[in-house]
C-alpha positions in Angstrom: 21.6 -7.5 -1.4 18.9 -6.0 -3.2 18.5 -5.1 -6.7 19.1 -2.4 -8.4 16.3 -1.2 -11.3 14.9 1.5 -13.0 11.4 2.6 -12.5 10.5 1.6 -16.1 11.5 -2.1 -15.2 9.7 -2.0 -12.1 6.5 -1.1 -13.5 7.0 -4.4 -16.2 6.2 -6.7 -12.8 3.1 -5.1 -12.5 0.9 -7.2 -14.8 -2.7 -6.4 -15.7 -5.0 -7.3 -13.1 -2.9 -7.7 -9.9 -3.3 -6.7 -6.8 -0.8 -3.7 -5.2 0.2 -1.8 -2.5 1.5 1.4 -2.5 2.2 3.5 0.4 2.0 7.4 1.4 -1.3 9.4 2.8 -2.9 12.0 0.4 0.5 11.0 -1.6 3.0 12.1 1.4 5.3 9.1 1.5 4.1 7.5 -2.1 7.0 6.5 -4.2 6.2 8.9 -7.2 8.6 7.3 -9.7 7.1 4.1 -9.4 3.6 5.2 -9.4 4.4 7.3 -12.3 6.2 4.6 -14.1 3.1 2.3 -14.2 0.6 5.2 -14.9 3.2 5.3 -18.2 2.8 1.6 -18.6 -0.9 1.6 -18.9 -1.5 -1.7 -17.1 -4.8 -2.0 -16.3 -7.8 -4.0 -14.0 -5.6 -3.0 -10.6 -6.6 -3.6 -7.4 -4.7 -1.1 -5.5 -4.5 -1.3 -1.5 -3.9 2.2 0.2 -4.8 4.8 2.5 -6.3 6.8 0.0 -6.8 7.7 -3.8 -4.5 11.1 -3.3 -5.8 14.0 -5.3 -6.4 13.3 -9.6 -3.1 15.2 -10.1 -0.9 13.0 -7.3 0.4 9.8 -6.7 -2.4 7.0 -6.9 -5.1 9.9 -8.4 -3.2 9.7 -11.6 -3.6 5.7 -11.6 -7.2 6.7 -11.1 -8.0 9.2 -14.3 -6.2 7.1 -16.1 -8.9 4.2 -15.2 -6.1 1.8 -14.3 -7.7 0.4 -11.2 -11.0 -1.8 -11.3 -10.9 -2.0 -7.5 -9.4 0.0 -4.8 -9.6 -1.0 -0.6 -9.1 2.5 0.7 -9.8 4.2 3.9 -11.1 7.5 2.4 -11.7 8.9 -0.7 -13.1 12.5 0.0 -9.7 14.2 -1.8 -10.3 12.8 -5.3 -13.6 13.7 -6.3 -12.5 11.3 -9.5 -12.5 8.1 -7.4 -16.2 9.0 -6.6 -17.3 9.2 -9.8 -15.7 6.1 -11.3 -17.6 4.6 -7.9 -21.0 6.3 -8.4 -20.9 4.9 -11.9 -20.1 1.5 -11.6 -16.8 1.9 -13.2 -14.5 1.0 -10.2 -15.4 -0.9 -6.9 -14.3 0.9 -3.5 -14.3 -1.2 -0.5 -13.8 1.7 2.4 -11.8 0.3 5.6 -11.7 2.3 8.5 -7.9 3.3 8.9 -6.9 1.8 12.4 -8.6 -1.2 10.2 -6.7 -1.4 7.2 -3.4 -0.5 9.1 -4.2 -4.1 10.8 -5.6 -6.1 8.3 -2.4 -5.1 6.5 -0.6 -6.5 9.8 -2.0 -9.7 9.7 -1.2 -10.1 6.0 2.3 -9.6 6.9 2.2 -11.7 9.8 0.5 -14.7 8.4 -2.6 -14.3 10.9 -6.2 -15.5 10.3 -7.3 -11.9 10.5 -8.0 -9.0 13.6 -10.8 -8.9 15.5 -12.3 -5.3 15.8 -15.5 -3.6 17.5 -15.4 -0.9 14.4 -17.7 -0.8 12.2 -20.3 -2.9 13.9 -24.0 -1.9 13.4 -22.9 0.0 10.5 -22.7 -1.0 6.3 -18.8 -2.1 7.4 -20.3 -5.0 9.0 -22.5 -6.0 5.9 -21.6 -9.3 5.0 -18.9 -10.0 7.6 -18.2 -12.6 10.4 -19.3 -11.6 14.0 -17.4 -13.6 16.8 -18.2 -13.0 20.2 -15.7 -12.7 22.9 -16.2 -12.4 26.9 -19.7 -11.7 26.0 -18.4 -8.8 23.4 -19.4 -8.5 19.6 -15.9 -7.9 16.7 -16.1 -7.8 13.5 -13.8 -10.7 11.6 -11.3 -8.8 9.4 -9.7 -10.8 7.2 -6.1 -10.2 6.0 -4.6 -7.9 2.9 -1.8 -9.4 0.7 -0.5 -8.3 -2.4 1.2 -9.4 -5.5 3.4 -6.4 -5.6 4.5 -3.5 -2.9 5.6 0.3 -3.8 7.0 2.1 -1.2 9.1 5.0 -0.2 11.7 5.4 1.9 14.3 8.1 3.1 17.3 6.0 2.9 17.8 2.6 2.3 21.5 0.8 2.4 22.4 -1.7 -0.8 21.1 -4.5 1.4 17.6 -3.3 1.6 18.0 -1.9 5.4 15.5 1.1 5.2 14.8 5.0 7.0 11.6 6.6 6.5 11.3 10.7 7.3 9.1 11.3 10.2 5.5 11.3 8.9 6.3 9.6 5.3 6.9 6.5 7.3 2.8 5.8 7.7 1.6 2.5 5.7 5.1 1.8 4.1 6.3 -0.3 6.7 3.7 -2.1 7.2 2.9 -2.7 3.1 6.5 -4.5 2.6 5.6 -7.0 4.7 2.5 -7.9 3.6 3.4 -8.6 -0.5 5.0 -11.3 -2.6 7.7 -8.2 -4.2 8.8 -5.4 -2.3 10.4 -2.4 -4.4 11.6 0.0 -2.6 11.6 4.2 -4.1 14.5 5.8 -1.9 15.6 9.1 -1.9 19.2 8.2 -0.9 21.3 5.0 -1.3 24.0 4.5 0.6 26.6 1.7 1.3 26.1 -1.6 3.9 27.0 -0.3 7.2 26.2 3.4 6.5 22.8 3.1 8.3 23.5 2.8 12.0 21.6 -0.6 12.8 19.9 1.5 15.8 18.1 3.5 12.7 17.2 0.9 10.3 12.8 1.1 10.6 12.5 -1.6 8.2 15.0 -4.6 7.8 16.3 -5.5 3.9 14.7 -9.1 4.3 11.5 -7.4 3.2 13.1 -5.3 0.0 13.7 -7.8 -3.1 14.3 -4.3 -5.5 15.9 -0.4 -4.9 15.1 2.1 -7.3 16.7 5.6 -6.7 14.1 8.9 -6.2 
């Protein structure tokens, strides 16, 4: 079964300069209470792994003002003008994946691959610095795999084993991030008993989810 914990005791895992993932897009699907927790907590020199930087007033934006993060590997950052100015001035480094990227470097982490091999991003400043492989006379890109030390995510329902249901478009990176970390906590909105969650259902199975939290 999976643990039960308050917000407060899930930020305390979250140690200065670790790497994390949290999930949502422009904060749909972020696990606020989490990401709220750890703003509270003030740890700092994060390498945060999303989709985005949200807005300064939302989800990972708040990490952001509060200058929490000394790296973040985003796809986009056009909603937080914030994150582009800690970036113009050298205060925080933003590697920019294309998303269809990051969604499968993200993959691999979880699946304990080598890395994807992708046409994106060639001839542009993605490529810079990056492994070109030829295949059937065609050029990829090499991306390496994303890990982290610690997962946030947000799910609809999850049962006390971990078994978890995300709401239609909330679903997006979450899935994907609890594979892909050493802790998984898991934000849910409802917790129910073992069994309540018609196997069918479950989007995410509780082999993944090490702590619950309730939304």
């Amino acid at each position: 079964m999976a643990k039960m914990i308050t917000p407060k005791e899930a930020a305390a895992m979250v140690k200065d300069g670790m790497t994390v993932m949290i999930g949502g897009f422009l904060a749909v699907g972020t696990p606020e209470s989490l990401v709220d927790a750890l703003v509270a907590q003030g740890t700092k020199g994060l390498t945060v792994i999303a989709n985005d930087t949200a807005t300064p007033e939302k989800g990972i934006g708040k990490l952001v003002v509060k200058k929490q993060l000394k790296k973040a590997i985003v796809s986009h950052i056009g909603t937080n003008p914030e994150t582009g100015r800690q970036m113009n001035a050298g205060e925080m480094a933003v590697d920019l994946v294309p998303q269809g990227t990051l969604a499968e470097r993200i993959r691999a982490g979880g699946a304990g691959l080598g890395g994807v091999l992708t046409p994106t991003g060639l001839g542009t400043v993605v490529a810079e610095g990056k492994q070109i492989i030829t295949v059937d006379g065609r050029e990829f890109l090499l991306e390496k795999p994303l890990r982290a030390d610690v997962a946030f995510i947000k799910a609809h329902t999850a049962d006390k084993a971990g078994n978890l249901v995300f709401h239609s478009s909330a679903r997006n990176f979450n899935p994907l991030m609890a594979t892909a970390a050493e802790v998984v906590i898991v934000e849910a909105t409802n917790i129910v008993e073992i069994g309540a969650i018609d196997p069918d259902a479950v989007m995410l199975p509780g082999i993944f989810v090490k702590y619950l939290v309730q939304g």
